[in-house]
C-alpha positions, 0 to 999 in steps of 0.5 A: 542492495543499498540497505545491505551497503549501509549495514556493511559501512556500519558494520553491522551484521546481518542474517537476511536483507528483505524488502522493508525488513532487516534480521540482525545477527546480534543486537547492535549498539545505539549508537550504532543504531543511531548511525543506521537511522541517518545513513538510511535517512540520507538515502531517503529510508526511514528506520522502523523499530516500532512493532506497531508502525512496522505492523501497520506497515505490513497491514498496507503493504498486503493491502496494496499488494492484493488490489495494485499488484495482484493481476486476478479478481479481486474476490478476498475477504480482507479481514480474513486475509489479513488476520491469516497472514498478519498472525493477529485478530482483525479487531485488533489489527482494525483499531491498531490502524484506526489509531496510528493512521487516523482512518479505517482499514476499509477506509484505506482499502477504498483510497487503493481501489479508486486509485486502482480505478483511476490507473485502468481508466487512464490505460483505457484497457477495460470498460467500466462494467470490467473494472467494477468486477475486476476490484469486486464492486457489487455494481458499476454504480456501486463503483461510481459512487464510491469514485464520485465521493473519494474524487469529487468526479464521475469515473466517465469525466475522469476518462474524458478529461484524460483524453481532452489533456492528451489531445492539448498534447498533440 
């Protein structure tokens, strides 16, 4: 609604207003394009014109999408996935990513999925065993390691430290 605001002050015509994704009616001016940059800017948006961010861009977004927002097993191939709904060769999107963002796709995907872990632990809703299978780790161990290598902790000492700060709490 903010976006839609900024593009009707401007004068700015438009066919659709998504989230992350503006289609204009024409092309507009630079200057008018200048404008939009800071009224977004102003209102803590940033304007993406590069096809290479706003595609690096998608790329995280599916990715955070399937492992944060998605409420089923987490069993995909995400180079598949990714090429089929990205339009593009794997290999392609891989070193596009490595470039711009300085790590690996897979890089980014394991930061998410430990994120994810820290988020199910601190909701103490499943054990460890449910949430190794829930992010499709091969094994709990497998899960630790990984967790124990991104955070410098165990997953169990991340939970005991979430409980020791909410008994100081009481």
């Amino acid at each position: 609604m903010v976006v839609k605001e900024e593009l009707f002050k401007l004068g700015i015509k438009y066919v659709n207003v998504n989230l992350g994704e503006v289609e204009l009616l024409e092309k507009i001016s630079k200057n008018q394009m200048d404008d939009l940059r800071i009224n977004l800017k102003n209102i803590g948006l940033e304007l993406l014109e590069d096809k290479r961010n706003i595609l690096i861009n998608k790329i995280k977004n599916e990715i955070i999408n399937l492992i944060h927002h998605s409420d089923s097993i987490l069993k995909v191939n995400f180079s598949e996935h990714l090429s089929q709904q990205l339009g593009y060769d794997y290999t392609y999107l891989s070193n596009l990513f490595s470039d711009v963002m300085g790590i690996t796709i897979q890089q980014f995907i394991i930061f998410n999925k430990i994120e994810k872990v820290k988020e199910l632990l601190l909701y103490n809703e499943l054990n460890l065993t449910e949430i190794s299978y829930k992010l499709d780790y091969s094994s709990v161990s497998h899960l630790s390691n990984q967790f124990k290598k991104i955070t410098g902790l165990t997953p169990s000492y991340f939970k005991q430290m979430k409980e020791f700060r909410r008994a100081q709490l009481q």
